[in-house]
C-alpha positions in Angstrom: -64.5 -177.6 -31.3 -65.5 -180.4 -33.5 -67.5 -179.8 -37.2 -70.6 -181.4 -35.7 -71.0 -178.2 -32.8 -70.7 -175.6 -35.7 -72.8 -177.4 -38.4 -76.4 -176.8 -38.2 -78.5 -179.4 -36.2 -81.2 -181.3 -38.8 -83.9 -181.6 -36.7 -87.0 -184.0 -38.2 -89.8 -183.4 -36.0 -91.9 -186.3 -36.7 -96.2 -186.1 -35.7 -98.8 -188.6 -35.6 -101.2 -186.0 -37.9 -104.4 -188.1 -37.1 -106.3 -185.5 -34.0 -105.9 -182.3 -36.5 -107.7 -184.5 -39.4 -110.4 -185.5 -36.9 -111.1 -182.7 -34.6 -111.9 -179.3 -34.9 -110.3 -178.3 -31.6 -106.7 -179.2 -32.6 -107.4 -177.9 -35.9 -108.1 -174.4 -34.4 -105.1 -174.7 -31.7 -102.6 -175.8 -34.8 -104.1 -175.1 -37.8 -100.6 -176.4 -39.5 -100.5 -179.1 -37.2 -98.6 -179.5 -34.5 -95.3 -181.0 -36.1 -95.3 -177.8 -38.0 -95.7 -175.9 -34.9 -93.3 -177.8 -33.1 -90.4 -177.3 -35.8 -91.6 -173.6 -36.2 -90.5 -172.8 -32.5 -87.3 -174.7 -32.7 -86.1 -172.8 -36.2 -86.5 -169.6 -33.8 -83.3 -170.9 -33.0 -80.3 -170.0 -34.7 -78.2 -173.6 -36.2 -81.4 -175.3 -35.7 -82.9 -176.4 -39.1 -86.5 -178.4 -38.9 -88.5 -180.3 -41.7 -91.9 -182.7 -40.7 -92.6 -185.7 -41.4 -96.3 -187.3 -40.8 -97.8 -190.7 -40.4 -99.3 -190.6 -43.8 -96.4 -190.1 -45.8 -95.1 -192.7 -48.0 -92.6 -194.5 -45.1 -93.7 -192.6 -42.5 -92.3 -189.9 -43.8 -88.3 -191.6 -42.0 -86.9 -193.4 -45.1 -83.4 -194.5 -44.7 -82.2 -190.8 -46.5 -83.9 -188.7 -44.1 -83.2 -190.5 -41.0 -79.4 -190.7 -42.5 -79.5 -186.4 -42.9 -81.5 -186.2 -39.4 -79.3 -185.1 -36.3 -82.1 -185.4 -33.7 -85.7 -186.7 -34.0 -88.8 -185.6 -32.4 -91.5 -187.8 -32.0 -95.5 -187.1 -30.9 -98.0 -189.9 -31.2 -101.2 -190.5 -29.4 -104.1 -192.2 -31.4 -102.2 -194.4 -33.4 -98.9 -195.8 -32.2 -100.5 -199.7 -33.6 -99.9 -198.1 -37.4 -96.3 -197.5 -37.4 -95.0 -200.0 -39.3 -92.2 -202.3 -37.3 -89.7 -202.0 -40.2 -89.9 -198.3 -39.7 -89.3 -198.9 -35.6 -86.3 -200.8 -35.9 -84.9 -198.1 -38.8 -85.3 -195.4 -36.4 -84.0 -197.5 -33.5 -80.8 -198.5 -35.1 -79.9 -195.2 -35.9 -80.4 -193.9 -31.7 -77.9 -196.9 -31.5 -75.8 -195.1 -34.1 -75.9 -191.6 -32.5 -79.3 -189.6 -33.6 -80.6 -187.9 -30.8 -84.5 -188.8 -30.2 -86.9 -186.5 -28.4 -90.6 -187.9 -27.4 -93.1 -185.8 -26.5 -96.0 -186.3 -24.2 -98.2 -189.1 -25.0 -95.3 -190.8 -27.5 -94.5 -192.5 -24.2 -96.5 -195.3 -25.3 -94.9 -195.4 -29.0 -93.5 -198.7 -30.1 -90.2 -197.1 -30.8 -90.0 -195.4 -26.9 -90.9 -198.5 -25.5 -88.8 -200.5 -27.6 -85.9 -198.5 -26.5 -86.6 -198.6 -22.9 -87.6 -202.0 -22.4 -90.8 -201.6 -20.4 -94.2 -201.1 -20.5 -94.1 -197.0 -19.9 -97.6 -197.3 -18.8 -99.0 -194.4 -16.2 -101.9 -192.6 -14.7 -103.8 -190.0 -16.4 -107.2 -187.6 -15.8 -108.1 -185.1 -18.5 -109.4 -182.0 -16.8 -107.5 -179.1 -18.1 -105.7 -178.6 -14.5 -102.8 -176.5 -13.8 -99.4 -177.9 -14.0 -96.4 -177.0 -11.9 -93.0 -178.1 -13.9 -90.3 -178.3 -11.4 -86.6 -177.8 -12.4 -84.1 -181.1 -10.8 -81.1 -179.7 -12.5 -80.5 -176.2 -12.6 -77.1 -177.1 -14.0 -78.3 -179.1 -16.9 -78.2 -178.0 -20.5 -81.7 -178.9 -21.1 -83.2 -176.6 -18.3 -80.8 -173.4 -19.6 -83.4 -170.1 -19.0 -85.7 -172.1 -17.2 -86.9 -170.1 -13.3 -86.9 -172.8 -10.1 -90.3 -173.8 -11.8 -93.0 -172.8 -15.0 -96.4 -173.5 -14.8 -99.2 -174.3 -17.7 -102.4 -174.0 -17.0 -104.7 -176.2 -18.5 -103.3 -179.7 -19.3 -103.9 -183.3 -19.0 -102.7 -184.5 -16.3 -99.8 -187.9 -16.1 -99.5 -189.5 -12.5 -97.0 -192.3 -11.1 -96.4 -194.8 -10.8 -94.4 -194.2 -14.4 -93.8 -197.9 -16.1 -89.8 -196.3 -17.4 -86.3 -197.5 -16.4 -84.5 -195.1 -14.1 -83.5 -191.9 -15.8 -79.8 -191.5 -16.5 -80.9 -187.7 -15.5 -84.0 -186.4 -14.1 -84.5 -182.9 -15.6 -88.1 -181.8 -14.5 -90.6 -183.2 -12.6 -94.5 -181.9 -12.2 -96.8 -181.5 -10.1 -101.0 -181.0 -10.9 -103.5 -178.9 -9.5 -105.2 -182.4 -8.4 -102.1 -183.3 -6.4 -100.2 -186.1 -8.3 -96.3 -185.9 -9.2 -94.9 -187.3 -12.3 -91.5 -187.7 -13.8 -91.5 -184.9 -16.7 -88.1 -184.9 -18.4 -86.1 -187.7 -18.1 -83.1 -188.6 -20.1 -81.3 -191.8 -21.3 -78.6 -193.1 -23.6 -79.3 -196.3 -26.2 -76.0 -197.3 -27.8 -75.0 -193.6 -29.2 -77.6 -191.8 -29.2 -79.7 -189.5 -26.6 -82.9 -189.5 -25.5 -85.1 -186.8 -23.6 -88.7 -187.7 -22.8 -90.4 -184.5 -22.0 -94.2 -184.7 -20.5 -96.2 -181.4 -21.4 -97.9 -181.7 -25.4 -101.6 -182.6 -24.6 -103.1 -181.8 -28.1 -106.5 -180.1 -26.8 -104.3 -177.2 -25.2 -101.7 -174.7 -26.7 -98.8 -176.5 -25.0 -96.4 -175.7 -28.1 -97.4 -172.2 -28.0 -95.7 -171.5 -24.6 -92.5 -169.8 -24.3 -90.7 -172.0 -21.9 -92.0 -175.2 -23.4 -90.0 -173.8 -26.6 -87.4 -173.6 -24.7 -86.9 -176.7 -23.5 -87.5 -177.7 -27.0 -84.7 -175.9 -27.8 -82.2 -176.8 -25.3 -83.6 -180.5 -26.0 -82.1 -180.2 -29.5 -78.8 -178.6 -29.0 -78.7 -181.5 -26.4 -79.6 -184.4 -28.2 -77.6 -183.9 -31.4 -74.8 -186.5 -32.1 -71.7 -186.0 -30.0 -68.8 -187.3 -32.1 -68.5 -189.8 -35.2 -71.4 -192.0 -35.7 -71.2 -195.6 -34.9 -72.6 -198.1 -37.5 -73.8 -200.9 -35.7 -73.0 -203.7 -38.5 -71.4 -206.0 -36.6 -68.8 -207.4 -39.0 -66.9 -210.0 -39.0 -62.8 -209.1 -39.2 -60.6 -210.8 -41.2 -57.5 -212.8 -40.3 -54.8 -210.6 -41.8 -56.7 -206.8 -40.7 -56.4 -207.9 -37.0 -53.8 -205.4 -35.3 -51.4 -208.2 -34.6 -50.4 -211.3 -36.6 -52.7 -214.3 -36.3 -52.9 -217.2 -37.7 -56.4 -219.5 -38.4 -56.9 -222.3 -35.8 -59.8 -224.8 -36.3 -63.3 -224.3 -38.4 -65.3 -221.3 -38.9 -69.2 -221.0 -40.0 -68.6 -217.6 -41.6 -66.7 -216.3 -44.9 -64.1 -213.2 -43.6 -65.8 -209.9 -43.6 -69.2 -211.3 -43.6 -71.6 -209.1 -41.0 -73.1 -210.9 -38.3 -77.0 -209.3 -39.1 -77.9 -206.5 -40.6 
């Protein structure tokens, strides 16, 4: 078993902070927030370790040392994905690429870093009317669905229809269906480089979604899941010198770049 399956996973979960500042409902639903609800029902878990991070805090709260000490990310944003800052989008970005696990929650489906990562517009349907839904397990067999029935139910949410703007899952772990009949893709996963990514649907902030037992769970399982699988890859892109390639070489017409120089960083 390597070091990393024995260490303790470093879990940031990262919130928007702006609908507990503003209104009274969320304030009485997660009077703590909900990052801090969200990272109190993972640290239920033994080996899982949590801290927040909000969008006020100086960087965002994801400054190169707490990205670099952060397994797996967890990311909820709703009313204000146009103030994360694009240097702190590509930070997070390159270090998915590098092997940090990223979890986005609900409506971070429109983030800049989720779409960024999948390349599309992740757009959707959506009706808030606190209806019931039905989350349907695809994959009994898969880690994230561990101690989840056939099916769980919440119900009051908002409701998210197809067509769903996303690339095709690698794995389709749940999928829902709402009291007002539409279907909609509810825990997908991907891989970016080295790192995973579970998208999971259920978080609407005017219900006690991250109160639920199963939706801890998942949480849970999402974690354990995501965390890095092996050594991380930095993505620097060097540029090798002559005399460190693996069999002897020697230099044949002009070059643009000085040996070991990286090609961006």
């Amino acid at each position: 078993m390597s070091p990393a399956a024995t260490s303790p996973i470093r879990v940031t979960v990262w919130g928007e902070n702006v609908h507990e500042q503003k209104h009274q409902v969320v304030r009485d639903l997660y009077p703590q927030g909900m990052h801090r609800c969200i990272a109190d029902g993972l640290t239920e878990a033994e080996g899982i370790t949590a801290c927040c991070a909000t969008l006020q805090d100086p960087e965002h709260g994801l400054s190169d040392e707490i990205l670099d000490a952060t397994d797996v990310l967890t990311w909820w944003g709703h009313a204000a994905h146009g103030q994360v800052d694009d240097k702190i989008v590509e930070r997070v970005q390159r270090r998915v690429w590098e092997g940090m696990g990223l979890i986005v929650l609900h409506s971070g489906h429109y983030s800049k870093i989720f779409k960024r990562l999948m390349g599309t517009s992740c757009s959707l349907t959506w009706r808030e009317a606190g209806e019931k839904e039905r989350l349907w397990v695809c994959n009994p067999g898969h880690p994230i669905a561990a101690g989840i029935d056939r099916y769980f139910e919440l119900p009051n949410t908002e409701m998210y229809g197809e067509p769903f703007g996303i690339p095709t899952p690698d794995e389709q772990v749940f999928i829902s269906w709402f009291e007002g009949g539409e279907v909609f893709r509810s825990g997908c996963t991907w891989k970016r480089g080295q790192g995973r990514i579970f998208y999971f649907r259920p978080g609407h902030e005017t219900y006690p979604i991250y109160h639920d037992r199963n939706v801890k769970t998942v949480l849970k399982n999402a974690v354990r899941w995501a965390r890095p699988d092996g050594q991380t890859w930095k993505d620097t892109c060097p540029n090798v010198p002559i005399e460190q390639a693996p069999e002897p070489i020697s230099k044949k017409g002009g070059s643009l770049h000085a040996p070991g120089e990286e090609g961006y960083k």
